[in-house]
C-alpha positions in Angstrom: 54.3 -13.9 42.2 52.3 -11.3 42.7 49.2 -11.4 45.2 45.5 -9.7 44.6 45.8 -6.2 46.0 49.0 -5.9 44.5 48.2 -6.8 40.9 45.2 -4.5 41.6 47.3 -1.9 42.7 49.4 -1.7 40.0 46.3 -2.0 37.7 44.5 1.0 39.1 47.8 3.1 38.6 48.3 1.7 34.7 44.2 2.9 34.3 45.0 5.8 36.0 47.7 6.9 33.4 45.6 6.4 30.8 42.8 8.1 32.1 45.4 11.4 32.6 46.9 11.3 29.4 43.8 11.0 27.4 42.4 14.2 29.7 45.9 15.8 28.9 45.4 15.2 24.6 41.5 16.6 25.6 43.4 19.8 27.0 46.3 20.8 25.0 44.6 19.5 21.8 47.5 16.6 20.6 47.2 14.6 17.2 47.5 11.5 17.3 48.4 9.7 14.4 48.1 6.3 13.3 49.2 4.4 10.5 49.1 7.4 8.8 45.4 8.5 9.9 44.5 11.1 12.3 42.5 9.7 15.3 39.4 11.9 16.5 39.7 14.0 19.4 36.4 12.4 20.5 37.8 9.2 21.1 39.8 10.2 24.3 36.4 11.1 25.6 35.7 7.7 25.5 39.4 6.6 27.0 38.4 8.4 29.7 35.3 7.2 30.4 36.5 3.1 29.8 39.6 4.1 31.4 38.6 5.9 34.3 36.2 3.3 35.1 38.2 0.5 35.4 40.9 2.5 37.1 37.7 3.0 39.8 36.9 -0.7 40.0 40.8 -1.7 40.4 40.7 0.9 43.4 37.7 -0.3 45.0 38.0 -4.2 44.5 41.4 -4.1 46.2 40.0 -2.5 49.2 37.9 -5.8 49.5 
């Protein structure tokens, strides 16, 4: 079973992943596609934000 910081550990790294790869798509300009529609660019502006943000919180919580 796994214990606080660790589950918040591995948390902050999951959010932290997303947060790169949705920077990467910003940079390098990747389509997405799904279910046969082409998602916005825009929208990894906001993955960042939601992801960066809880990768912060994961961070800072486990340091509590």
């Amino acid at each position: 079973m796994l214990n606080k910081k660790t589950f918040l550990l591995i948390t902050g790294i999951l959010f932290s992943c997303a947060t790169i790869f949705h920077l990467l798509r910003i940079v390098y300009k990747w389509e997405v596609v799904f279910a046969g529609s082409v998602v916005p660019s825009w929208s990894s502006w906001i993955g960042v934000i939601i992801a960066g943000f809880l990768a912060f919180n994961s961070f800072r919580l486990r340091k509590e």
